[in-house]
Legacy VTK file of the C-alpha trace (Angstrom):
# vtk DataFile Version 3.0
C-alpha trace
ASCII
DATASET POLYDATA
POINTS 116 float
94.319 73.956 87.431
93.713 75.868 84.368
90.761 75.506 81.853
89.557 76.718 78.815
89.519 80.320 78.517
91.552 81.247 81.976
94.710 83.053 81.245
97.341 82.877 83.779
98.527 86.619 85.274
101.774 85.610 86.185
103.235 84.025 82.973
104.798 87.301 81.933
106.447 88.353 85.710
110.048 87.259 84.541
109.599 89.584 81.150
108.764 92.387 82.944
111.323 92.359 85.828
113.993 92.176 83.026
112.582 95.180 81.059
112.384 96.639 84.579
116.250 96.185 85.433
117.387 97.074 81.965
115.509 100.308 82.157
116.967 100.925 85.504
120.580 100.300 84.020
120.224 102.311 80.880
118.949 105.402 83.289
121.790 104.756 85.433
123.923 104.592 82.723
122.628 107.864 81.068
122.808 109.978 84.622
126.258 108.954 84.484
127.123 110.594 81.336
125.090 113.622 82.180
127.404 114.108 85.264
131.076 113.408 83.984
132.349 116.248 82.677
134.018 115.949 79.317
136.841 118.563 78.354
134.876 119.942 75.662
131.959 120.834 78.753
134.794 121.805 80.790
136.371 124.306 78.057
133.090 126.071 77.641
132.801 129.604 78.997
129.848 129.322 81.793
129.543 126.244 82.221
130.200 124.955 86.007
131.341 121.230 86.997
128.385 119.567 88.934
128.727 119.761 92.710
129.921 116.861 94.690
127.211 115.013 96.753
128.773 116.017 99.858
128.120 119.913 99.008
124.824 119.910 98.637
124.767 121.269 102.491
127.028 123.444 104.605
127.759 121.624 108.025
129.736 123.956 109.972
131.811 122.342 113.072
131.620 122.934 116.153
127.518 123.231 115.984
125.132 120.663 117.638
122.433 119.489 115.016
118.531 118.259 115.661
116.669 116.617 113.371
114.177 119.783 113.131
116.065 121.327 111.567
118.034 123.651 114.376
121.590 123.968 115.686
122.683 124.951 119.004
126.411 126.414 119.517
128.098 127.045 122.780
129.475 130.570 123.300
130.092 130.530 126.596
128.729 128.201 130.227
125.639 130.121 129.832
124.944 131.321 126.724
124.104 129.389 123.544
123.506 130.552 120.292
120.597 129.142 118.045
119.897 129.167 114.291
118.557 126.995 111.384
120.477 124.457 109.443
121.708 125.372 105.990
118.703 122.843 103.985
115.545 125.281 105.953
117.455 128.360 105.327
117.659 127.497 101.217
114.294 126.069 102.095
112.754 128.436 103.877
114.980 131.648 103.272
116.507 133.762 105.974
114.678 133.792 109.360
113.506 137.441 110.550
114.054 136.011 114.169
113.171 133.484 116.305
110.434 133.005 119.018
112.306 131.161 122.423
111.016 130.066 125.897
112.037 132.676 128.272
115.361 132.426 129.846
115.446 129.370 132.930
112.754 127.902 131.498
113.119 124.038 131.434
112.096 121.828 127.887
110.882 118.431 127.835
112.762 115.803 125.362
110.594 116.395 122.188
109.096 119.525 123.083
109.199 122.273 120.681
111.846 124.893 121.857
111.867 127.464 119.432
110.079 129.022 116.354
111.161 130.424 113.588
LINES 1 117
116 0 1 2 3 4 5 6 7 8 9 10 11 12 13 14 15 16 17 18 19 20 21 22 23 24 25 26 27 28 29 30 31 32 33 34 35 36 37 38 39 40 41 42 43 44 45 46 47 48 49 50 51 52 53 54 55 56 57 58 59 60 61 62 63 64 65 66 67 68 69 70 71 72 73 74 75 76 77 78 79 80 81 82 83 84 85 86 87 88 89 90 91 92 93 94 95 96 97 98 99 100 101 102 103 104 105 106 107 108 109 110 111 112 113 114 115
């Protein structure tokens, strides 16, 4: 029930949804025309084509990934070799070295097993 002098809050929600999704549209619309390359972009000396979304990041085969950040990959039944994914090395730079458990020695799932 509304009286005199109560204003209802929600009597504008449709309005602003709409200006919401148009701005949302028009931004899309703009990022698209950033990113397509036009041939008078292309013919310009130094300018490069935007990289494709799936470049951002090497991913090397062969390589077993964690979530931390780390790869393992098999060299041989006994020996494994360890490093940092491509997104901490451009994060973090190059590693000096790493710190690991010492050889036989068993990790729990979760615990940490190497630092950088």
């Amino acid at each position: 029930m509304q009286g005199v002098g109560t204003v209802d809050l929600f009597a504008t929600k449709g309005a602003e949804y709409l200006m919401v999704i148009g701005y949302l549209v028009l931004l899309a619309a703009f990022w698209r025309f950033l990113w397509t390359p036009s041939a008078a972009k292309a013919g310009a000396a130094g300018v490069r084509s935007p990289m494709p979304l799936g470049r951002w990041f090497d991913v090397p085969e062969g390589r077993y990934f964690h979530q931390g950040h780390a790869w393992v990959l098999p060299e041989s039944e006994d020996v494994v070799r360890v490093g940092m994914d491509d997104f901490a090395q451009k994060l973090l730079g190059r590693a000096a070295g790493f710190v690991l458990p010492e050889v036989g020695a068993r990790l729990a799932p979760g615990e940490r097993g190497w630092q950088g």
